[in-house]
C-alpha positions as CSV (number, residue, x, y, z in Angstrom):
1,X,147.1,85.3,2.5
2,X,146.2,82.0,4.4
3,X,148.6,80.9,6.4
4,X,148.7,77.0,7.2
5,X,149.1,75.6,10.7
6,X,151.2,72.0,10.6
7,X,148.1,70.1,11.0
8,X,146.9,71.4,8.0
9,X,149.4,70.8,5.8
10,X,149.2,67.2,7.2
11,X,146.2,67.0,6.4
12,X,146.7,68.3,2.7
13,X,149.6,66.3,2.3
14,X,147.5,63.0,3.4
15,X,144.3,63.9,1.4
16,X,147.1,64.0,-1.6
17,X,148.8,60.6,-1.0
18,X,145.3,59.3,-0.6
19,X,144.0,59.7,-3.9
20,X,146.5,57.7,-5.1
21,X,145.1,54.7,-3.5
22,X,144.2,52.0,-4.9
23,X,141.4,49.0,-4.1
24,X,144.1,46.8,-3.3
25,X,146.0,49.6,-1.3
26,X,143.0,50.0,0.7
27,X,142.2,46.0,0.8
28,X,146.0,46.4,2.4
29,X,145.8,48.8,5.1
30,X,142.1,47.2,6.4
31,X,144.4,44.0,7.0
32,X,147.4,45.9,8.7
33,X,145.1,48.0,10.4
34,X,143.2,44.7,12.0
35,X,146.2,42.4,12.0
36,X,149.2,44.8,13.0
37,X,151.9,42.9,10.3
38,X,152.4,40.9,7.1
39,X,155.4,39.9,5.6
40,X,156.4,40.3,2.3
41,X,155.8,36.9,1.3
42,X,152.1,37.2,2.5
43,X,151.4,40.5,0.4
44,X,152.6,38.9,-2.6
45,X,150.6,35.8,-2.4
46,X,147.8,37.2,-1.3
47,X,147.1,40.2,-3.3
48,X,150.1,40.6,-5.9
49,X,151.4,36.9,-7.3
50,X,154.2,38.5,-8.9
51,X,157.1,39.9,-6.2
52,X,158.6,42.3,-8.1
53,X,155.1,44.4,-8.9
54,X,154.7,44.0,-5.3
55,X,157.8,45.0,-3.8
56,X,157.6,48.0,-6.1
57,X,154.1,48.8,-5.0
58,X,155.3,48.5,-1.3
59,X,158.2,50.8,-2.0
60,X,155.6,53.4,-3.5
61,X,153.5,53.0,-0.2
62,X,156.4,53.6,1.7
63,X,157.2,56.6,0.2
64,X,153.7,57.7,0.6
65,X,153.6,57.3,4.2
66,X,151.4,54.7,4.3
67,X,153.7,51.6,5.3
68,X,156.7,51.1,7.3
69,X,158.5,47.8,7.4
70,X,161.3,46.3,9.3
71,X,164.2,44.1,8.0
72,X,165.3,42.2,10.9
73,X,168.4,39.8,11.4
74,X,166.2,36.8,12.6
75,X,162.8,36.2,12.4
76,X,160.2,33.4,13.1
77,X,159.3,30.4,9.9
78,X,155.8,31.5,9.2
79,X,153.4,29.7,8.0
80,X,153.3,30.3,4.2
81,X,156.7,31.3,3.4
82,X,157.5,29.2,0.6
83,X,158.3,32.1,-1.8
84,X,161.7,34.0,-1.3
85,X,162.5,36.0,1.4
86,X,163.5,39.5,1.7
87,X,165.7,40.3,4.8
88,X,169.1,39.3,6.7
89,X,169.4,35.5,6.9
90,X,166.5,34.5,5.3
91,X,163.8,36.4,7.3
92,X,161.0,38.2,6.3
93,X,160.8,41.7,5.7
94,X,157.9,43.0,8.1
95,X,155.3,45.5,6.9
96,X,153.3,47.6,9.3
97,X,151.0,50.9,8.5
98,X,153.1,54.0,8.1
99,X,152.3,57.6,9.9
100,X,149.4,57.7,6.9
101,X,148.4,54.3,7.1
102,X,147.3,55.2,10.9
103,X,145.7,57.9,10.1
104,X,143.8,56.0,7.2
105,X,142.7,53.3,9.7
106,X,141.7,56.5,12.0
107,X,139.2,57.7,8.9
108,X,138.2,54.6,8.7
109,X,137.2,53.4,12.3
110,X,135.5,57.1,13.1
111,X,138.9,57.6,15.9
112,X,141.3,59.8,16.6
113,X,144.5,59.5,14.5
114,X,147.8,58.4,16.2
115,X,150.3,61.2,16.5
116,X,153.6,60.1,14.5
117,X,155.9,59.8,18.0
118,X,152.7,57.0,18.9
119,X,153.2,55.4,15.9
120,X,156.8,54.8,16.0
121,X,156.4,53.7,19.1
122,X,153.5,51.0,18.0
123,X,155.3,49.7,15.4
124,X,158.4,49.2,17.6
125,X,156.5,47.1,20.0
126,X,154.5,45.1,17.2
127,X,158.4,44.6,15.1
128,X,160.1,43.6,18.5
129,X,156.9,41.8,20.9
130,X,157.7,38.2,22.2
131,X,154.2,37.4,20.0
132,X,155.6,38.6,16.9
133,X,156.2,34.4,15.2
134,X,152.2,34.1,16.8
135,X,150.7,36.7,14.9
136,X,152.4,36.0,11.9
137,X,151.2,32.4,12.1
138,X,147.9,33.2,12.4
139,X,147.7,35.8,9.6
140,X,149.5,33.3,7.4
141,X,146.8,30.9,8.1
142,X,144.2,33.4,6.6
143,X,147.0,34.9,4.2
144,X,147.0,31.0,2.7
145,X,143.6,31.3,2.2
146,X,143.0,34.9,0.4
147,X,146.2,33.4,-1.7
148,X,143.7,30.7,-3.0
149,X,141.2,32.8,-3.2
150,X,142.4,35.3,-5.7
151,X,143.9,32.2,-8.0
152,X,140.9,30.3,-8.0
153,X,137.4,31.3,-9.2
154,X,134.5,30.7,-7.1
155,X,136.8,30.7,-3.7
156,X,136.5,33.5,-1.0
157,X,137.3,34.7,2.0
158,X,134.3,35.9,3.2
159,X,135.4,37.4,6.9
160,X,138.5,37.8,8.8
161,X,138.6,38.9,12.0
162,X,141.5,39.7,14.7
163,X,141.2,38.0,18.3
164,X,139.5,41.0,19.5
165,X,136.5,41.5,17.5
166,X,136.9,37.3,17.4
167,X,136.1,37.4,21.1
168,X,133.2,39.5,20.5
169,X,129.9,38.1,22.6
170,X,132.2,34.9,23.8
171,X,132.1,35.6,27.3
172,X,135.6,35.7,28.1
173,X,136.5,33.1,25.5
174,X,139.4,34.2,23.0
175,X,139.9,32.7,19.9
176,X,143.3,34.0,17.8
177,X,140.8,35.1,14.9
178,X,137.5,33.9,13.2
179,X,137.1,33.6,9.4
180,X,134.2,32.4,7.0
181,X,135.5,30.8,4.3
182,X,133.3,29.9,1.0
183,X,134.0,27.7,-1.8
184,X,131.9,26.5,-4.9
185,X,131.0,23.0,-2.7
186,X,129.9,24.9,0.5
187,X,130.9,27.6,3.3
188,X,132.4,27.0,6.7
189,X,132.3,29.4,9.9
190,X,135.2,28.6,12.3
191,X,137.6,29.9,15.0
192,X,141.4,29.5,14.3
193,X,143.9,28.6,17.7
194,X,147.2,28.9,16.2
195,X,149.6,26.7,18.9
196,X,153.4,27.2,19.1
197,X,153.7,24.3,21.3
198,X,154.5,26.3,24.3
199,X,151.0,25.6,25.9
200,X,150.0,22.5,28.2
201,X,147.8,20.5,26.2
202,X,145.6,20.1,29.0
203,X,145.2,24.0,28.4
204,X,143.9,23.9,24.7
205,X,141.8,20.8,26.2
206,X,140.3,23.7,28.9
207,X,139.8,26.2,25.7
208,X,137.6,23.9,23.9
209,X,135.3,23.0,27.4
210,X,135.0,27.0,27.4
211,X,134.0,27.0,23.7
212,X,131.5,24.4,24.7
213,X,130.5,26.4,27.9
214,X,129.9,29.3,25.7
215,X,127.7,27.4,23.5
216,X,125.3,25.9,26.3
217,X,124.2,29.4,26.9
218,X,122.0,28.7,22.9
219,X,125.1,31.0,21.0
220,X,126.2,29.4,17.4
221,X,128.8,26.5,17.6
222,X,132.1,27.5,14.7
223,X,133.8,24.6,15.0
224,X,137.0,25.5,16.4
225,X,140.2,24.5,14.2
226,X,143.8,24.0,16.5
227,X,146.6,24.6,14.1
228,X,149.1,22.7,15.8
229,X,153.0,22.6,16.2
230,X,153.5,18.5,15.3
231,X,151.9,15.3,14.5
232,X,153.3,14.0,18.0
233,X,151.0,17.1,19.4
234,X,147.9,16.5,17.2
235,X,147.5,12.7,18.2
236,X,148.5,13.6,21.8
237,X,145.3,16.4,21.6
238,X,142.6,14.0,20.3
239,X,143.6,11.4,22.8
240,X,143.5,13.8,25.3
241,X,140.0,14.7,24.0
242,X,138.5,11.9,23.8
243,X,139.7,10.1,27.0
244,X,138.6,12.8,29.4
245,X,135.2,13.2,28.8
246,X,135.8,15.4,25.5
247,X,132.3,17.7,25.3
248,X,131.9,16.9,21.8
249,X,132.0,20.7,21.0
250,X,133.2,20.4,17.2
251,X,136.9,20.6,16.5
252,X,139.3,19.9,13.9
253,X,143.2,20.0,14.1
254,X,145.8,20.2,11.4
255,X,149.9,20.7,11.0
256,X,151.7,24.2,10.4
257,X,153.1,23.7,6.6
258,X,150.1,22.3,5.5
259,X,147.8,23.9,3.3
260,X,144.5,25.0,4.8
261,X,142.4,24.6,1.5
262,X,143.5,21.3,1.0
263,X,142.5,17.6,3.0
264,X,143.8,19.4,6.0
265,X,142.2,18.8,8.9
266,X,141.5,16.3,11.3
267,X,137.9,16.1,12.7
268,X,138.2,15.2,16.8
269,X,136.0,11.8,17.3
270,X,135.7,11.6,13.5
271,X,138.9,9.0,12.6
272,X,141.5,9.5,11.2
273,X,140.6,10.9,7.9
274,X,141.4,14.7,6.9
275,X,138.6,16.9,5.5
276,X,138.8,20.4,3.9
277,X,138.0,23.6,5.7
278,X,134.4,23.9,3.7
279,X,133.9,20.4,4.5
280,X,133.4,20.6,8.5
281,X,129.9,21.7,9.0
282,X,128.6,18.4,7.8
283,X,131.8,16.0,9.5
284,X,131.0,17.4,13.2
285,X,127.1,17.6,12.4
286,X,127.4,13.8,11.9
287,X,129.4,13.3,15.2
């Protein structure tokens, strides 16, 4: 008779719950693994479109171990939330990966699994951190645009990436993510800095001489996009810009609540005129 050690009957019990994955599920965990939490809203635009097959398919995760998720009594507006909300007074309920979900991401990244006490403890910091309305901010920002992807033929979102592997090769420069977004009328590479308005302006102005310090050294040139907090902020930016010797490393600001497929953005040096996310390569080549 064999007899089974707990890790091993952790191990069944996950190889088990696995199988029952789906695409999607695994689609899922890649972006909770890389962006630590979605709200419910999110999920459903971006991978379900109907809330009710997607709170029951978040229920089933749960059960499986894979997710975890957090109601709490006040949260952050996040970019995005125009559906209904699930949680006390109107905020979002929070999903993060479950015990399963960690070890999943473990599987998946070639790492050692994070024991369950860990995980807990993760998912407490990530639920309750002072940067919880940021992250969400910027994960709606790409949220919004896998949302339009899976409505609207021909539309994708090509790459995602977090702030850390963003950073990658930037030399201390730190963008909050990256993406490359394609479309049937062209592609567009491009750093996101999602601003809260709690920064200096004078400190965004110093991120994009750093961008352009970066680039001098013959790397690539993304244009950088600001997603900023108000209109009073955005005008105040591109002055600041352009009246202090602005590098002209390409950048494009636009407002939280508005849509990022759409005639979004703001070309710094380029008038007043919004353009679409695909559309930047050839506004800032022309500047």
């Amino acid at each position: 008779m064999t007899i089974r050690t707990p890790s091993q009957r952790a191990l069944t019990a996950y190889t088990v719950a696995a199988d029952r994955l789906t695409a999607r599920d695994e689609l899922l965990l890649r972006w909770l693994a890389d962006h630590r939490v979605l709200t419910t809203t999110q999920i459903t635009a971006a991978l379900f479109g109907s809330a009710r097959r997607c709170q029951a398919r978040l229920a089933d995760l749960r059960q499986l171990g894979f997710l975890d998720c957090s109601m709490p009594r006040s949260g952050p507006r996040v970019h995005g939330e125009s559906l209904p909300r699930h949680g006390y007074h109107g905020a979002p309920m929070l999903h993060v990966l479950g015990p399963h979900g960690y070890t999943w991401a473990a599987a998946r990244d070639g790492t050692q699994p994070l024991t369950e006490r860990r995980a807990k403890a993760r998912n407490a910091a990530i639920m309750h951190s002072h940067h919880r309305e940021h992250t969400l901010g910027v994960n709606g920002f790409f949220i919004a645009l896998a949302a339009h992807a899976r409505r609207t033929h021909g539309y994708t979102l090509l790459q995602w990436l977090n702030e850390e592997h963003a950073a990658h090769g930037l030399m201390g420069v730190r963008p909050d993510g990256y993406g490359e977004w394609r479309t049937p009328e062209g592609s567009a590479e491009f750093y996101l800095e999602y601003d809260t308005g709690k920064e200096q302006l004078h400190l965004l102005a110093e991120k994009v001489a750093a961008y352009a310090a970066v680039a001098d050294f013959g790397l690539s040139r993304p244009p950088v996009v600001f997603w900023l907090h108000s209109p009073r902020r955005e005008r105040n930016l591109h002055q600041l810009l352009t009246s202090t010797g602005w590098s002209g490393y390409p950048v494009a600001t636009g407002l939280h609540g508005s849509d990022p497929t759409a005639d979004s953005l703001m070309v710094v040096g380029g008038g007043s005129e919004r353009v679409r996310l695909n559309e930047l390569e050839n506004e800032v080549g022309g500047l």
